[in-house]
Structures are given as C-alpha cells and as structure tokens.
C-alpha positions in Angstrom: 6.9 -10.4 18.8 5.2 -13.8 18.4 6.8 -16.8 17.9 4.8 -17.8 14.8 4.8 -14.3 13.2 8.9 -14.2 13.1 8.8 -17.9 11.7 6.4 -16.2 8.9 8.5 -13.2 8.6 12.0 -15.4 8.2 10.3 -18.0 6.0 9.4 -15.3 3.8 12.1 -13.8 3.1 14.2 -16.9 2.2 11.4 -17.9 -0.2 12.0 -14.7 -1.9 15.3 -14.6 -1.6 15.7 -18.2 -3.5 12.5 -17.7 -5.5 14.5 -15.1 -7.4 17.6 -16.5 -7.9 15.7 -19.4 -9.2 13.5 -17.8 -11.7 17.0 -15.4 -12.5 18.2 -19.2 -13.6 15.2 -20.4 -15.5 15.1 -17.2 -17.6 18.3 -17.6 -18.2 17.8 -21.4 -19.5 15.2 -20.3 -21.8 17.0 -17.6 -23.3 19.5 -20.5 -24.5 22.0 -18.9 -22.1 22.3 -21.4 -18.9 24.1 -20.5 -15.6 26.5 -22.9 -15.4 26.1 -22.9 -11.9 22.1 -22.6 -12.1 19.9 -23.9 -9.2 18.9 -27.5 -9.3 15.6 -28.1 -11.4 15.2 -24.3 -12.8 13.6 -25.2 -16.4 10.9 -25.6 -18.1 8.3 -28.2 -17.7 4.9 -29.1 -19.5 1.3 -28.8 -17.9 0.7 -32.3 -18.1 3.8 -32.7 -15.5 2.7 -30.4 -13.8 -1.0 -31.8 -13.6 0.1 -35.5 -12.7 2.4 -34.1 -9.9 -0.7 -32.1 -8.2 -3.2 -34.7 -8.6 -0.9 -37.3 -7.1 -0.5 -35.3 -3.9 -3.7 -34.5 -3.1 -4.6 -37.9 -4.0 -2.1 -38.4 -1.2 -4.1 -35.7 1.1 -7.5 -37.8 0.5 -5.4 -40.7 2.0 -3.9 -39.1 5.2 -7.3 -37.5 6.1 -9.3 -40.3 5.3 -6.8 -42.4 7.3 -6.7 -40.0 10.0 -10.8 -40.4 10.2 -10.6 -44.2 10.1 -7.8 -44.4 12.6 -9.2 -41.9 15.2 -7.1 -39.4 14.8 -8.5 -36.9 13.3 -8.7 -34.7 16.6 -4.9 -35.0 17.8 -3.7 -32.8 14.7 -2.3 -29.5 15.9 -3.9 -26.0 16.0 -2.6 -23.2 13.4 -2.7 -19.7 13.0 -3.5 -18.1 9.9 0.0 -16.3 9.7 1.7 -19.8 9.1 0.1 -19.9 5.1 3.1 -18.3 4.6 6.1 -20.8 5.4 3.9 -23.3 4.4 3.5 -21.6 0.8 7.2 -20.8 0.7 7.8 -24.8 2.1 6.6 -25.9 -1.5 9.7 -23.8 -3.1 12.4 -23.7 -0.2 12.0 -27.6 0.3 11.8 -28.6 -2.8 14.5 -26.4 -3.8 16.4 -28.7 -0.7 15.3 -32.1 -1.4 14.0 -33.0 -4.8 16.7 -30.3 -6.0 20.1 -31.0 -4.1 19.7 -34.1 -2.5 19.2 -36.6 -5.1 21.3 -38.7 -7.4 20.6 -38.9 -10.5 23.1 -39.8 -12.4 24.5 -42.7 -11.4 22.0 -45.4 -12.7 18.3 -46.2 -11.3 19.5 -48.4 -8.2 21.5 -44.9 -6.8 18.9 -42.8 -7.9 16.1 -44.6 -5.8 17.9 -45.5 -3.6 18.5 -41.9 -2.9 15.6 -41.2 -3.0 14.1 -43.7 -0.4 17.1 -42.0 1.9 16.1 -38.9 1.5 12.4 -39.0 1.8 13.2 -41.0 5.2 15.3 -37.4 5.9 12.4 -35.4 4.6 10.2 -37.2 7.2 12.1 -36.5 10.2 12.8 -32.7 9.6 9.1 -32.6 10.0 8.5 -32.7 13.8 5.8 -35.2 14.2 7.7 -38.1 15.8 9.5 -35.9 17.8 9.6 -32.4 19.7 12.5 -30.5 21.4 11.6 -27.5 23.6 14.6 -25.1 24.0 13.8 -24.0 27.4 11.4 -25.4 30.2 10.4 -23.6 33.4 13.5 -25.5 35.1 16.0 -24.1 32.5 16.2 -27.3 30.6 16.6 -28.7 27.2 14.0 -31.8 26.3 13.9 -33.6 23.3 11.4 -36.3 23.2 10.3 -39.2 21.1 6.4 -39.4 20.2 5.9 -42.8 19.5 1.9 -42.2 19.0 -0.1 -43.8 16.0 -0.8 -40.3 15.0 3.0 -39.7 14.7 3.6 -42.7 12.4 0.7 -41.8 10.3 1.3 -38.3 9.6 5.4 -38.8 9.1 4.5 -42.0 6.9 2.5 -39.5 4.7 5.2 -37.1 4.5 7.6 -40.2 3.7 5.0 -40.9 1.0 4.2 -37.7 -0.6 8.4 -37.1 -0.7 8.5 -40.5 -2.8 5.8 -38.9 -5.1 7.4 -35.8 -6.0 11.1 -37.3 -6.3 8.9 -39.1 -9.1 7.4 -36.2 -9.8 10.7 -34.9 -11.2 11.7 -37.8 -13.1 8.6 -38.4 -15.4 8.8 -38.8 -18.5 6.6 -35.6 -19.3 9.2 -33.7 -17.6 12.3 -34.4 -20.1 14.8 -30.9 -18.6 14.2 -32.2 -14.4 12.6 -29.0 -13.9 10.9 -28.6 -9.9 8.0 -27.4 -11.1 6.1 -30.3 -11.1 7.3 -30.7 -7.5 6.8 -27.2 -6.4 3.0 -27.2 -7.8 2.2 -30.5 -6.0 3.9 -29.4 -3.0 1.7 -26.2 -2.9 -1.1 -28.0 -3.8 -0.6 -30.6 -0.7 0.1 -27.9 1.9 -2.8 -25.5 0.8 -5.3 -28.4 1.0 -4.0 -29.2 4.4 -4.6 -25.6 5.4 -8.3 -25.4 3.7 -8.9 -29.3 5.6 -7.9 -27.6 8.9 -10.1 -24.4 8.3 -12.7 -26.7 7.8 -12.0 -28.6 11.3 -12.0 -25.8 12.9 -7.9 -26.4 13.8 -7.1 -22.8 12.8 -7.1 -20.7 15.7 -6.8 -17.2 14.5 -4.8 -14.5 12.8 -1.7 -15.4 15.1 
C-alpha cells in the first residue's frame, strides 16, 4: 500500500478519534456540566476570535510565499499528492490539540506563559521536517539522519516558528475569554488549506497518490 495513503489512513483516524472526544467535552461544557478531566481548550469561542486567528495566519502564508518568491525559493518546496489533504486537515485539530492545548503554561504569570510558548513553538518547528530528514532504511541497510542547513530550510521552519507564536496568541486573546482552540484550529486549517490551494496552483501536486 503506499506510503502516503497509510499516513492518510492513520491520520485519519486519530483526527476522528480525538475530534470526538473533544466535541463530547465541549457539549458537555455548554450544557453547564464540564468533564473535569475535559481536553485542553474544548469551549466556546466568538467569531471575532475566530476571524482574527484566520486572518493572522494567512497573513502569515502571504509572507512565506512572498518570501519564498523573493528569496528564490519558490521551486525547492516539495511535491504532494492529493491524498495528503487529509493529515494536513486533521494537523489543524491533532496539533493543536498537542501544542496550543497541552503544552503551554498558563497559569503561572505572563513571563512562564511566553516563555512557554517561545519553547514550544521552537518544538513545533522541529517536528516539522524541514531542517532535517531521517530515512529508515537506504539500499546499504542503514539509518541516516541528516541536517539541511539550506535557506529554504530556515525559511520555511522560521514560518512554522512564526505561525505557532500566532496561534499560542490566538488562544489567549482577549475575545476568547473560556481558552477555547477554536480560534487555533480555524487558523490552523486556514494556513494548511492555503498552502495546499498555493501548491495546486504551482503545479507541486503530483497526483491522486
């Protein structure tokens, strides 16, 4: 089976998996019942939080792609199959869930709490592989991990540092008074399905799978 269909297949059914446990919570919240062991960040938000969140990242997409044109890069980005608009749909739920939902501090004053966040958004950066790759197995039978130390590297895992900034902020605005992850979720979704449509429009989707 291809190797980018399982990755769908898998990524799928974890987003579902902790999409309903999550929307289980929320319910629950709005009932005036909470879990008390709920999932970070499932309540309520309003559409202006939601709004600013979105905007902000694809504010942040202009910026990579213009960069990407102006640093004459546009051309070394990677080719993708159709298939993978799944993970990176359920990415916007599953890593916000993660990041912006577990690994945070929040309670322990504004120095901890961006401080935390500049930590993790440095984390969030390097589970994306663009400064690095690691092949499993090689036609000799072994394991290489390698460093990409490219301008194209920097750039792309800077944006990812950047938008992870944006929607820790994202979650602590003021029109967002309950924390909720909507606001990251949406502009999460918002940056990854631009990406996708941006791609298309190079000509960097390669087919079905």
């Amino acid at each position: 089976m291809n190797d980018d269909l399982i990755f769908a297949i898998i990524a799928l059914l974890f987003g579902i998996y902790f999409a309903r446990m999550w929307m289980s919570d929320l319910r629950d919240w709005q009932k005036g019942k909470p879990h008390p062991k709920a999932l970070p960040g499932s309540t309520p938000t309003t559409w202006r939080a939601v709004w600013i969140a979105v905007a902000g990242s694809l504010v942040i997409l202009g910026i990579e792609t213009l960069g990407e044109y102006a640093l004459g890069i546009s051309e070394e980005q990677k080719d993708i199959a159709v298939i993978l608009l799944v993970p990176m749909i359920m990415a916007a739920f599953v890593e916000e869930l993660i990041f912006r939902g577990f690994l945070v501090v929040g309670n322990r004053g504004k120095a901890a709490l961006w401080g935390s966040i500049l930590f993790f958004s440095v984390l969030f950066a390097l589970a994306h592989s663009h400064l690095w790759s690691y092949q499993v197995q090689t036609e000799g039978g072994n394991r290489i991990f390698e460093w990409h130390f490219t301008v194209k590297a920097f750039w792309s895992a800077g944006m990812v540092f950047l938008l992870s900034v944006w929607l820790y902020a994202a979650r602590f605005l003021k029109s967002n008074p309950h924390r909720s992850l909507l606001p990251c979720m949406a502009g999460h979704l918002a940056k990854n399905l631009g990406v996708f449509v941006i791609k298309l429009a190079q000509g960097h989707v390669s087919g079905w799978l």
